[in-house]
C-alpha positions in Angstrom: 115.5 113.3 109.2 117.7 112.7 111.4 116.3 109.4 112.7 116.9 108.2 108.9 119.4 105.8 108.6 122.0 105.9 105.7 120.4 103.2 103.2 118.2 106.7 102.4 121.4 108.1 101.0 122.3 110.2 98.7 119.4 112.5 100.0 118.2 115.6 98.1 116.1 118.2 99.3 114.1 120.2 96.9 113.0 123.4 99.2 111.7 127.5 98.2 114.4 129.5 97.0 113.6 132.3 99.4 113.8 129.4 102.6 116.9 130.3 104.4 116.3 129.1 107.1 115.4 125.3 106.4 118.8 125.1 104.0 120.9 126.2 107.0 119.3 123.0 109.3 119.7 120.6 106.5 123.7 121.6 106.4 123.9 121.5 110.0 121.8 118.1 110.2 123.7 116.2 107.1 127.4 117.2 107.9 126.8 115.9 111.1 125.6 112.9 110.0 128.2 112.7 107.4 125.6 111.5 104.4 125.6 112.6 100.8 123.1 115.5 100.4 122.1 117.7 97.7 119.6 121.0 98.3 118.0 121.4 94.9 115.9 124.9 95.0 112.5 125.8 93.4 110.2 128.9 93.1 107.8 128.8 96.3 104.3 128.0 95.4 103.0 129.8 98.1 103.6 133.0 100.2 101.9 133.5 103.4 99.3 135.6 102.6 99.3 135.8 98.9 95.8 135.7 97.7 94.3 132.6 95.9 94.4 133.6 92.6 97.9 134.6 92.4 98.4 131.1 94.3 97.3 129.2 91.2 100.0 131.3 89.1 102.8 130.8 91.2 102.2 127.1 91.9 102.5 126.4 88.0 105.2 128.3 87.7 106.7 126.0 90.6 105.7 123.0 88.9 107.4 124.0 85.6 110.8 123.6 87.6 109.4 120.3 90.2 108.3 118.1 87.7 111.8 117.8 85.3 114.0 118.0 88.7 111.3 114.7 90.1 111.9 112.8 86.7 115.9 113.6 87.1 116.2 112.4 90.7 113.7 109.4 90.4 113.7 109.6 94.4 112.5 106.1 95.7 110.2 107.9 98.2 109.5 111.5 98.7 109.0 112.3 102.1 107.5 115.9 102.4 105.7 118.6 104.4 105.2 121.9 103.7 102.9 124.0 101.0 106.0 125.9 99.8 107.2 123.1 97.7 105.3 120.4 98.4 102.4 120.3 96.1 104.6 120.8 92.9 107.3 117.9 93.8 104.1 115.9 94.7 102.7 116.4 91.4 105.9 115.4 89.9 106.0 112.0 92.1 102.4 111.0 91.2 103.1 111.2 87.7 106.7 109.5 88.2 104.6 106.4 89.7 103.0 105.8 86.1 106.3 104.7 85.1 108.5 103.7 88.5 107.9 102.7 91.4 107.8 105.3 94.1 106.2 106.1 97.8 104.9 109.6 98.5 104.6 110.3 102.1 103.2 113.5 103.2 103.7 114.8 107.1 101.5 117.3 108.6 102.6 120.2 110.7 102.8 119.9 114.2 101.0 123.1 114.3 97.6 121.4 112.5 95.6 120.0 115.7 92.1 119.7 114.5 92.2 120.4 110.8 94.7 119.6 107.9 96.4 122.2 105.5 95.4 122.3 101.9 98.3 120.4 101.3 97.2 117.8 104.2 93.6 118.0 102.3 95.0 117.3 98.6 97.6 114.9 99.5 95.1 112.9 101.8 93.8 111.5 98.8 97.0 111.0 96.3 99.7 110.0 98.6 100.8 106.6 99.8 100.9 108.1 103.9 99.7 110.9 105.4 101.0 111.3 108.8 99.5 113.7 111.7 100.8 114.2 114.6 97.8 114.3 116.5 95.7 111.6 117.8 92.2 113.9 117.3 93.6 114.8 113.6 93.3 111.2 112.6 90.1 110.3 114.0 89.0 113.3 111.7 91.2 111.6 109.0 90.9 107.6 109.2 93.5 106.5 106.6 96.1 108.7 108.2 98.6 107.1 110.4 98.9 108.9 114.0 102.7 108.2 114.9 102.6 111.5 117.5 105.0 114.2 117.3 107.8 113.4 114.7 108.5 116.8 113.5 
């Protein structure tokens, strides 16, 4: 984000209401840069390690506050990465682009060398990119762009 240049202002973050941590580094990262910013927060679709079935429950429930927050904003592109949000605000974005024009870029973790996440998997086939950030990742995935490590 921090490569970003200010024609992506005003920038708002939709994260998990439980994610301290990433809220402190967008504070730190947008006062520094001196850009408008807003942190908008959502239920967390997923837990690490919360079974499946549960997984299904809590991603609607995530959805329920991602989609009216995505029709709000009306972001020009979402740029996201992540299962703890990510699949809700995507589902909000590919039904925004029915009605206005809008990129969807998804970024895979660092940490995914020779398979993607779920979310990797899903978006793969909605979103507009799907960057990996390793060169053996997107021989396994052709329409993904390999731009190395961005994250």
């Amino acid at each position: 984000m921090g490569h970003l240049g200010s024609h992506y202002e005003p920038r708002y973050y939709v994260m998990a209401n439980t994610d301290v941590m990433s809220e402190e580094k967008v504070h730190k990262l947008e006062k520094d840069a001196n850009i408008m910013y807003r942190i908008y927060k959502i239920p967390r679709s997923r837990e690490v390690k919360q079974s499946w079935i549960t997984t299904v429950l809590s991603t609607i429930v995530a959805s329920v506050y991602a989609l009216p927050l995505v029709f709000k904003l009306r972001p020009d592109i979402i740029l996201c990465n992540g299962p703890g949000t990510c699949i809700p605000v995507c589902l909000g974005g590919l039904i925004l682009k029915l009605f206005y024009p809008l990129k969807l870029v998804y970024v895979e973790s660092i940490c995914r060398v020779d398979s993607m996440s779920l979310s990797g998997q899903i978006l793969y086939h909605f979103a507009d990119s799907v960057i990996v950030q390793w060169p053996q990742l997107q021989k396994k995935y052709p329409k993904s762009l390999y731009m190395g490590r961005i994250v």
